[in-house]
C-alpha positions in Angstrom: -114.7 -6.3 27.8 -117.7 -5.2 25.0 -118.9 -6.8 22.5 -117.0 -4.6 20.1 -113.4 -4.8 22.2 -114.0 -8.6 21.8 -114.8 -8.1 18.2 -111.9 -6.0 17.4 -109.5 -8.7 19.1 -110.9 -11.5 17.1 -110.3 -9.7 13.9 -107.0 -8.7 14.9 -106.3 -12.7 16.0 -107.5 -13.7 12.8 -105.7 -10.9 10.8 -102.5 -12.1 12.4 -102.6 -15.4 10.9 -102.5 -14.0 7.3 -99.8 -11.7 8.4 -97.6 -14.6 9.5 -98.3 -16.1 6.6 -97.1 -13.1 4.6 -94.0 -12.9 6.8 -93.6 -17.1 6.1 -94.4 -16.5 1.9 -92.0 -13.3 1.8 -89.0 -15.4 3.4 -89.7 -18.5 0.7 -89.3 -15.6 -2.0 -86.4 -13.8 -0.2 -84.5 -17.4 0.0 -85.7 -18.0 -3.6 -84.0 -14.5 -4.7 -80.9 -14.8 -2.8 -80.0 -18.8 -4.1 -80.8 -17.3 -8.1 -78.3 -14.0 -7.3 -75.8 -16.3 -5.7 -76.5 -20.0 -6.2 -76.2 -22.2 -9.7 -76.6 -24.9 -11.1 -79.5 -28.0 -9.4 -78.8 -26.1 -6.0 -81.0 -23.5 -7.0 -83.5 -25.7 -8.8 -83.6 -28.1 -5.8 -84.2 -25.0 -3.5 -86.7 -23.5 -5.7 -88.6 -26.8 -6.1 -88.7 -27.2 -2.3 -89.9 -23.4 -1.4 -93.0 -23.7 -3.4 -93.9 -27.1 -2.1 -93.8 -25.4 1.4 -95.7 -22.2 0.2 -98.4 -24.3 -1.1 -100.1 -25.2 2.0 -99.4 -21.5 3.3 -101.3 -20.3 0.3 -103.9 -22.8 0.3 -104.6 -21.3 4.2 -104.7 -18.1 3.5 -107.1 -17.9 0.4 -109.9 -20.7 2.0 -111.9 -17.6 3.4 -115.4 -19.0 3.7 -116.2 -19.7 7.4 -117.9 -23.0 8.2 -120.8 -23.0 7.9 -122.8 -24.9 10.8 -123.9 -28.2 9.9 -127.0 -29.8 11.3 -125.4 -32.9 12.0 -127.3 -36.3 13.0 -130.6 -35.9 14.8 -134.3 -34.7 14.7 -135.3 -31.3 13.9 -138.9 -30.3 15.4 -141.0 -27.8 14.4 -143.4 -25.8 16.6 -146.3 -28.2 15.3 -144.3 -31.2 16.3 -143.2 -30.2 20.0 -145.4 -26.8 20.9 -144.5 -27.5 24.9 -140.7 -27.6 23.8 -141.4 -24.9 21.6 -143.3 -22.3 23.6 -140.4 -23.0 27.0 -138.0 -22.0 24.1 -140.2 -18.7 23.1 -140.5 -18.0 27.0 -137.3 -18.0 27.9 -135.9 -16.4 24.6 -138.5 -13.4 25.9 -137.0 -13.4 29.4 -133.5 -13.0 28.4 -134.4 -10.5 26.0 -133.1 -11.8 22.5 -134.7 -13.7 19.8 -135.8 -16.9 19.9 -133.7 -19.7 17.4 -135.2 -20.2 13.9 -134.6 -24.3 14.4 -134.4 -26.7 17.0 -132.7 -30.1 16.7 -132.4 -32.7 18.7 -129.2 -34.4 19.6 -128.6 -38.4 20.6 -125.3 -36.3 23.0 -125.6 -34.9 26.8 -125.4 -31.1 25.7 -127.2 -28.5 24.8 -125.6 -26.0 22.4 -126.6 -22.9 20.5 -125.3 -21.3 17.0 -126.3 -18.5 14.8 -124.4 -18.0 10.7 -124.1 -14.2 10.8 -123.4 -12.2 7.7 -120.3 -9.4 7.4 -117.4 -11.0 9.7 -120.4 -11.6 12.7 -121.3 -8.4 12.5 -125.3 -8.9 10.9 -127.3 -11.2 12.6 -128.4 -14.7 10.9 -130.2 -17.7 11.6 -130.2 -19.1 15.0 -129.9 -23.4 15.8 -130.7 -24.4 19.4 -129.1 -28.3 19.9 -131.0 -30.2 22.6 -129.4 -33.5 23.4 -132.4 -36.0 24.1 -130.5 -38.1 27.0 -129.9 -34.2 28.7 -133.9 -34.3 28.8 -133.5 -37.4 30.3 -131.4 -37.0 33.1 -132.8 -33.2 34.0 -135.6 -32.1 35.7 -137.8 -28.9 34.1 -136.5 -26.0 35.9 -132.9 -27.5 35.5 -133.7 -27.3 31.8 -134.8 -23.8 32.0 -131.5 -22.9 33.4 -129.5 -24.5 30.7 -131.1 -23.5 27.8 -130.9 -19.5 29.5 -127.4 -20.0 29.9 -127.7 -20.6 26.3 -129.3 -17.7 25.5 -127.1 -15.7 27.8 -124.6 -16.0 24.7 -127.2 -14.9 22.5 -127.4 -11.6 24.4 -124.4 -10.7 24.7 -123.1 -11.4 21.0 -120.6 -14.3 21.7 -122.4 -16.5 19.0 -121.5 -13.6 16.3 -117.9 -13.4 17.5 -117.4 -17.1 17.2 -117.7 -16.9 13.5 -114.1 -15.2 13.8 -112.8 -17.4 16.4 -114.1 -20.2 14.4 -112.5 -19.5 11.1 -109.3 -18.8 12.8 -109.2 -22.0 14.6 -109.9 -23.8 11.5 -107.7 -22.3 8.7 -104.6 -22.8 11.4 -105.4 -25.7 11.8 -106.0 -26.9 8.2 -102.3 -25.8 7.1 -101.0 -27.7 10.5 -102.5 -30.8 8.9 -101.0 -29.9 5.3 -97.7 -29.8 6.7 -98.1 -33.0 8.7 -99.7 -34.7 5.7 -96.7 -33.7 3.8 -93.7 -34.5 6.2 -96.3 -38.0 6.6 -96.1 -38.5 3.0 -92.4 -37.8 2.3 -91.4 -40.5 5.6 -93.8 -43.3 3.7 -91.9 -42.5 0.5 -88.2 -42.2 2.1 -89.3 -46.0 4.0 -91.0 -48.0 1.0 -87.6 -46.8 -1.0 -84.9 -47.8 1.9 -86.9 -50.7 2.3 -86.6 -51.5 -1.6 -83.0 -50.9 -1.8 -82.8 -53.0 1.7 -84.7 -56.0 0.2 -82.1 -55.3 -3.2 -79.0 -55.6 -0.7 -80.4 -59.1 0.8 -80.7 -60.4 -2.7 -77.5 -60.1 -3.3 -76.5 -61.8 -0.6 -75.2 -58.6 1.5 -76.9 -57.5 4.9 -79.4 -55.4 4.8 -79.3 -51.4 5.9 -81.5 -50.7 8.9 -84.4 -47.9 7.8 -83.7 -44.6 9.2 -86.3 -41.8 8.5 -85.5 -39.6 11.4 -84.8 -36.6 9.5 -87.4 -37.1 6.5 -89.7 -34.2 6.4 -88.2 -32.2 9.0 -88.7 -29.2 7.2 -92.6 -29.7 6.9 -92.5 -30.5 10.8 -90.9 -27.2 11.4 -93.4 -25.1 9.4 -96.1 -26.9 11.3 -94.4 -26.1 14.2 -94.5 -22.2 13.6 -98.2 -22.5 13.2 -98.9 -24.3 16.1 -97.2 -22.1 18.6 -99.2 -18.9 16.8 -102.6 -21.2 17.6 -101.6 -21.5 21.3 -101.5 -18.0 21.4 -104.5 -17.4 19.3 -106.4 -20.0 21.5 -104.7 -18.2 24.7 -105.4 -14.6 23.5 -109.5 -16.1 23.4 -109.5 -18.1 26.5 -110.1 -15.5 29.2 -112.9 -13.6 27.0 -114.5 -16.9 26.5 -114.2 -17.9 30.1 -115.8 -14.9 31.3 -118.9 -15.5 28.5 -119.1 -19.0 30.2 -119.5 -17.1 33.9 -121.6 -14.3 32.4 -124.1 -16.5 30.9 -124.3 -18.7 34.3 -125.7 -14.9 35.8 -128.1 -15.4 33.2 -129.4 -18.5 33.8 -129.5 -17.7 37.5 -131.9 -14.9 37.1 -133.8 -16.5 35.1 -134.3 -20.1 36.2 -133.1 -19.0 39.6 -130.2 -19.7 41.2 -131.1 -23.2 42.7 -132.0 -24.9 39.4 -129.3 -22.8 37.8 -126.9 -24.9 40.5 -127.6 -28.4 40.3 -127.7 -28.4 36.7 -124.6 -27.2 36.1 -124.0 -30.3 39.2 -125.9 -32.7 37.4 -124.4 -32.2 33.6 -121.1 -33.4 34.5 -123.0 -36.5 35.9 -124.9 -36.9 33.0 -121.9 -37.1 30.5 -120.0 -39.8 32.4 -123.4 -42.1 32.8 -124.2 -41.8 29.7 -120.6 -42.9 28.6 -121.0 -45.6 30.7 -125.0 -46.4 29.5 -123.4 -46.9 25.7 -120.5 -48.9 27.0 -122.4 -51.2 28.9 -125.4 -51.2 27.9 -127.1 -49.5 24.7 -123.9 -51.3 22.3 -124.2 -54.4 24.9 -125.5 -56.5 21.6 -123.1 -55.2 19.2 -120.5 -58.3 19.3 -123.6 -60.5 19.1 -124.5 -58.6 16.2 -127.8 -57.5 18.1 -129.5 -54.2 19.1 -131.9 -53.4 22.2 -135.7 -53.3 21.5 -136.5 -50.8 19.4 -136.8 -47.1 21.5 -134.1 -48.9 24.1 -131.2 -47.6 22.8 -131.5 -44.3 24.2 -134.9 -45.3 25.9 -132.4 -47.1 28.4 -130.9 -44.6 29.7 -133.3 -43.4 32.0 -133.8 -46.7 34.0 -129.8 -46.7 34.4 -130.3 -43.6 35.8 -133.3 -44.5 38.3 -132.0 -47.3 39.3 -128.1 -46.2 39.9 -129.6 -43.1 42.1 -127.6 -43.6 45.5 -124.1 -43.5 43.2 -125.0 -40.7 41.5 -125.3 -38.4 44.8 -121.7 -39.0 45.6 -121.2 -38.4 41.9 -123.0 -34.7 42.2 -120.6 -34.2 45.1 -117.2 -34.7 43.5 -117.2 -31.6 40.9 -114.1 -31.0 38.6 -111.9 -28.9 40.2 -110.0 -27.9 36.6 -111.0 -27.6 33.2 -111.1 -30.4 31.0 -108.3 -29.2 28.9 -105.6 -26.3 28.7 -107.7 -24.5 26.3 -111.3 -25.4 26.8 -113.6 -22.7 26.8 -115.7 -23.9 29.8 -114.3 -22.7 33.8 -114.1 -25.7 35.9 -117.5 -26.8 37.2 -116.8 -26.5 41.0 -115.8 -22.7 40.4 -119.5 -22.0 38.2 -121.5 -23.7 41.3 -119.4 -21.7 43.7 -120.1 -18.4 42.2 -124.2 -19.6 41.5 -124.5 -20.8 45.1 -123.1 -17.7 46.3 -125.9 -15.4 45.1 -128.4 -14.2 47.6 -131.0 -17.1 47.8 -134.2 -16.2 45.8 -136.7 -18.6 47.2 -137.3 -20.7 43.9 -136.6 -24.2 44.9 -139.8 -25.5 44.5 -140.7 -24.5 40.5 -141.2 -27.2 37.8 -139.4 -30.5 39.4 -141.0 -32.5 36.7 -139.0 -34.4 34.2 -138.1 -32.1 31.5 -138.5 -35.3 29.2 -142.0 -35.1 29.4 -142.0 -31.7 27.6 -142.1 -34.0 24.1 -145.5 -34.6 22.8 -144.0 -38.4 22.6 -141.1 -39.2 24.5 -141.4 -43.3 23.5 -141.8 -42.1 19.7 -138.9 -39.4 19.7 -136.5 -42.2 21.1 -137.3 -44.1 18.4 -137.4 -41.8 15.5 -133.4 -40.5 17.6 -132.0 -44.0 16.4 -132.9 -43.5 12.7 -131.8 -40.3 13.0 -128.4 -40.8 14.9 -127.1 -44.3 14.4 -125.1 -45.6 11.7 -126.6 -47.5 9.1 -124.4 -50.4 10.0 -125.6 -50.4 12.9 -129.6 -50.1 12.1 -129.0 -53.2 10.0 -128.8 -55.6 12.7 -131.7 -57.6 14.4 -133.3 -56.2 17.5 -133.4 -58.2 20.8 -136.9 -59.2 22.3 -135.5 -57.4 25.6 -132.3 -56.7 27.5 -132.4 -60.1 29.0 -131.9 -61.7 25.5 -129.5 -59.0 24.7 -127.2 -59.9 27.6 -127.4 -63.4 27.3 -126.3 -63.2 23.6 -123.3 -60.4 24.0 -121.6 -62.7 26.6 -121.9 -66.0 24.4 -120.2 -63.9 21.7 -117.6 -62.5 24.1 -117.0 -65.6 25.3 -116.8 -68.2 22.2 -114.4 -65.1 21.0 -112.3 -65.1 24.4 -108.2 -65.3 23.9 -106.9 -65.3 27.4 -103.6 -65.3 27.9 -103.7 -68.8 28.5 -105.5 -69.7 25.0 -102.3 -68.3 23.5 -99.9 -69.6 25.5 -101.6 -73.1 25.8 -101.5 -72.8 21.6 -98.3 -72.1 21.6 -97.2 -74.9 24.5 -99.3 -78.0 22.4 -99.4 -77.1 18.5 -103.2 -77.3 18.8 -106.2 -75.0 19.1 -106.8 -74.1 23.1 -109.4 -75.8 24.2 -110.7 -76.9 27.7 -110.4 -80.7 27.6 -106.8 -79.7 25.9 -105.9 -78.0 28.9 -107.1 -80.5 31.6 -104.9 -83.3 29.9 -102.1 -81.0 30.2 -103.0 -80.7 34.3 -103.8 -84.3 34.3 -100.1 -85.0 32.5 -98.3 -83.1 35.1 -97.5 -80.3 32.5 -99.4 -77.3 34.1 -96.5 -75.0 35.2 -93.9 -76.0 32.1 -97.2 -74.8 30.2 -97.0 -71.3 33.3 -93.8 -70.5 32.2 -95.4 -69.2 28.4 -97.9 -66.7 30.3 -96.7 -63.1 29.8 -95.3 -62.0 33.4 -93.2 -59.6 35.0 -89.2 -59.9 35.1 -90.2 -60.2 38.9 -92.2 -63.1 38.6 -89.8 -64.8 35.7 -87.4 -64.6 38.0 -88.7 -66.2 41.2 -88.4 -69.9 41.4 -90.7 -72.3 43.0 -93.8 -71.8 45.0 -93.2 -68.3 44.4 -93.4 -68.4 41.0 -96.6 -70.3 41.2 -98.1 -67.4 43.3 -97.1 -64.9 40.3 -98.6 -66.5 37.6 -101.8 -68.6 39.7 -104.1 -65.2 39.0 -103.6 -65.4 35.6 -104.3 -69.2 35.7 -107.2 -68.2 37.6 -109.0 -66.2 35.6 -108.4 -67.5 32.2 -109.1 -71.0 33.5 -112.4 -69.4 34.8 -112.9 -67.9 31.7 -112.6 -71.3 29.3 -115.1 -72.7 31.6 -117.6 -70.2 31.0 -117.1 -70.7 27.8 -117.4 -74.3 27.3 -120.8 -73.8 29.5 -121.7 -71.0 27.3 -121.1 -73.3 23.9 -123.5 -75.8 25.3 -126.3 -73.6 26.2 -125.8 -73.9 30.0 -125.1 -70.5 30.8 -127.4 -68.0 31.4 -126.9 -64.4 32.6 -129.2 -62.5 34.9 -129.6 -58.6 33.9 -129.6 -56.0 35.8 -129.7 -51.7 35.7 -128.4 -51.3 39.3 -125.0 -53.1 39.4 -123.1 -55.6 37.3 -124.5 -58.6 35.3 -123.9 -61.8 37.3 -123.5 -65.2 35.6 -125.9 -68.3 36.6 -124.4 -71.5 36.4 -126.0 -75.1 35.8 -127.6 -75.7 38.9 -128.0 -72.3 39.8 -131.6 -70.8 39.6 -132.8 -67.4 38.6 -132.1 -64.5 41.8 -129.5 -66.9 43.1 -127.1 -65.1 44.7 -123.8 -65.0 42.9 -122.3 -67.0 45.9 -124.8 -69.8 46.0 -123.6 -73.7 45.9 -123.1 -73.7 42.2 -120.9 -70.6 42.2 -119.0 -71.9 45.2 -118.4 -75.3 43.0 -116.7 -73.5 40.5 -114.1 -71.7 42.0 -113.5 -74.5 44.1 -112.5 -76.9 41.5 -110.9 -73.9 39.5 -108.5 -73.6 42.9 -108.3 -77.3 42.9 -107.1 -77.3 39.0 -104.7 -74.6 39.6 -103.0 -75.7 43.2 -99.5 -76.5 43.6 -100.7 -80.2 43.3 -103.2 -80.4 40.4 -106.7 -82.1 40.4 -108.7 -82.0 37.5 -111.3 -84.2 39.1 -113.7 -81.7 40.2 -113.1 -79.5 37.3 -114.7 -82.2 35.6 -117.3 -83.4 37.3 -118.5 -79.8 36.4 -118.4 -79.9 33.0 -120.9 -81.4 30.1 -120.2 -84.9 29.3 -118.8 -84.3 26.1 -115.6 -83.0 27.7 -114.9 -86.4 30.0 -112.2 -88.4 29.0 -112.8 -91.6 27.6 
């Protein structure tokens, strides 16, 4: 389909939403003039009143006729004096697909790169171009993989889709901003129909009668139902768009393969999938590590980071490349599933290019160590920014698992809580063991209808896991309190805990470690024995 076909069916799309709303205002009216023909007295005030309250949010819809306009959003924009490597790779390969090159580039703290343009007249003048270049994308690809991303960007350029998403875009957005109306309306009339049943509820109590249970089922079902109308008009709108925007996707992957060649072209549309869910898990479990703690990494390290996870996780990540999504990532995402993209790319005739510009496309910045830096100011919250830095990710982890752990509620704090009156501490526990008490104290753990039914030793063996852990978990903790934890860091696989007697690069099964969860066993067995629990443990917790 041409750009002007596609054109033509996104105005049409878009003119249909203002017809249904015509069709939607001119039934309000019709019901309005039938009730005053026919109708009298508050029935026809009650039905007026309730007509313009629904054409209010129709209206509203139809008259906000400004598109969007593309915000910036956090991050870094570079000039041509800042970056001119980054610059002049843009130039190229704006030359080599044979559009213009964007007016701005920023960059992103996200894995994606992304490309806009504001036309004039409906997307039918040109306007100013952005190019979005996510910072951990650099990261994670090499050079020529870059070049193919940033030409599949362009492919949209050339062949107009930027302009045509104007229309798409306002579409989307006025649908969806009288969906909300209605929601927000049928939300607001439930609140109102609850606080005054519960009112006339708490009234009835008063007087000594019982009180009505609160029933708002029905409450703003009307609202609902207009939503409802605009929704299914947006599946089809987003339906209508899908294949068109699909076929962009594949079109601008042709692009990118004859420009980057079909190699680079191949494993970077293998390695962005790859990218995104490491980088998930880098913020996760790493860069927002300190956050409980109320501590960030060294300054540079919070997207800095990301690139040792990434060295040092290599051998998972091939498997990773391996494993493409087979289907998109939602009904009506844009983007064909990744495994169909390399499919088609890989089966192009080879073109010999497997051997161009394999160095890291970070290295394109004139200062990759400064631009991480300058990313956090740019892209964290202020919140955030506000809280000490950590001397290194050693410090970091050491004081994120003290925090997790003074804060830990197991579900054997609560139940031990609940069992004695008292806060749940360690030595509270033990004298519970040492009193016989332990599985009186197992029958308040949360626990399957399975395991609440079993009697004996085979209750014991539903609920000893959960005894396990959280036992193991208070122990940490009262190491932790007194300073006699520490935590050994690494990029490659898990953190591992070092206990008291346990030296730096001990491995996590050493004699200290086998101490633990011996005496933890011992604790928790069908015959408690606190003894070497508490042998363990800082002298402040011994009995007297």
């Amino acid at each position: 389909m041409g750009a002007t076909l596609r054109a033509l069916r996104a105005l049409v799309l878009l003119l249909g939403f203002y017809l249904l709303s015509l069709v939607l205002l001119a039934a309000l009216i019709g019901l309005d003039v039938l009730v005053f023909t026919w109708g009298h007295g508050s029935l026809t005030a009650k039905i007026g009143f309730v007509t313009v309250l629904l054409a209010i949010p129709v209206v509203r819809g139809m008259f906000v006729l400004r598109t969007p306009k593309g915000e910036d959003g956090p991050g870094i924009p570079v000039t041509e004096a800042d970056e001119p490597r980054l610059w002049a790779l843009v130039r190229d390969l704006a030359a080599a697909a044979g559009t213009r090159a964007p007016d701005r580039i920023l960059l992103t703290g996200d894995v994606n790169a992304a490309v806009s343009e504001n036309p004039r007249l409906l997307g039918l003048l040109p306007g100013p171009r952005r190019l979005y270049l996510g910072v951990p994308l650099l990261t994670g690809l090499t050079e020529a993989q870059l070049k193919a991303v940033l030409a599949h960007e362009y492919g949209h350029f050339t062949g107009g889709d930027t302009r045509l998403s104007a229309l798409v875009v306002r579409g989307r957005v006025q649908i969806a901003r009288v969906i909300d109306q209605f929601h927000a309306k049928a939300d607001d009339k439930v609140a109102a129909d609850r606080a005054r049943q519960e009112r006339a509820s708490a009234a009835r109590v008063a007087k000594g009668k019982k009180a009505k249970e609160v029933d708002t089922a029905g409450t703003g079902a009307t609202y609902r139902t207009m939503a409802r109308i605009y929704t299914a008009y947006g599946r089809l709108y987003l339906r209508a768009s899908l294949s068109t925007a699909r076929a962009q996707e594949y079109a601008a992957d042709l692009t990118a393969a004859r420009i980057a060649g079909r190699e680079a072209t191949a494993s970077a549309l293998r390695e962005i999938p790859v990218l995104s869910s490491s980088h998930d898990f880098y913020l996760e479990g790493y860069a927002t590590l300190g956050v409980p703690a109320g501590l960030l990494p060294p300054r540079g390290e919070f997207f800095g980071g990301f690139g040792r996870l990434l060295a040092a996780r290599e051998p998972e990540l091939v498997g990773l490349r391996a494993e493409l999504p087979e289907e998109p990532a939602g009904p009506y995402d844009s983007h064909p599933p990744i495994a169909e993209r390399v499919r088609r790319i890989e089966a192009l005739p080879a073109d010999g290019r497997t051997e161009e510009a394999r160095g890291a496309a970070l290295d394109l910045l004139t200062d990759p160590a400064r631009t991480l830096a300058a990313l956090e100011d740019a892209v964290l919250a202020r919140r955030l920014l506000r809280h000490p830095r950590a001397a290194g990710w050693e410090e970091l982890l050491d004081a994120s698992m003290s925090a997790n752990l003074a804060a830990a509620q197991t579900p054997l704090h609560r139940a031990l809580a609940g069992y004695t009156g008292q806060p749940a501490t360690l030595s509270a526990l033990l004298d519970v063991i040492d009193e016989d008490r332990l599985w009186r104290l197992a029958e308040l753990l949360p626990m399957s209808d399975e395991a609440a039914a079993a009697k004996g030793r085979a209750h014991r063996e539903f609920v000893r896991p959960v005894l396990r852990r959280s036992l193991r978990t208070m122990v940490l903790a009262e190491f932790s309190s007194r300073s006699l934890l520490r935590w050994e860091f690494s990029w490659s696989r898990p953190a591992s805990v070092r206990l008291p007697g346990q030296g730096a690069g001990t491995t996590p099964d050493g004699d200290a470690e086998a101490a633990l969860d011996a005496a933890v066993e011992a604790a928790i067995a069908d015959h408690p024995d606190t003894a070497p629990l508490r042998a363990l443990l800082p002298p402040v917790t011994q009995p007297a």
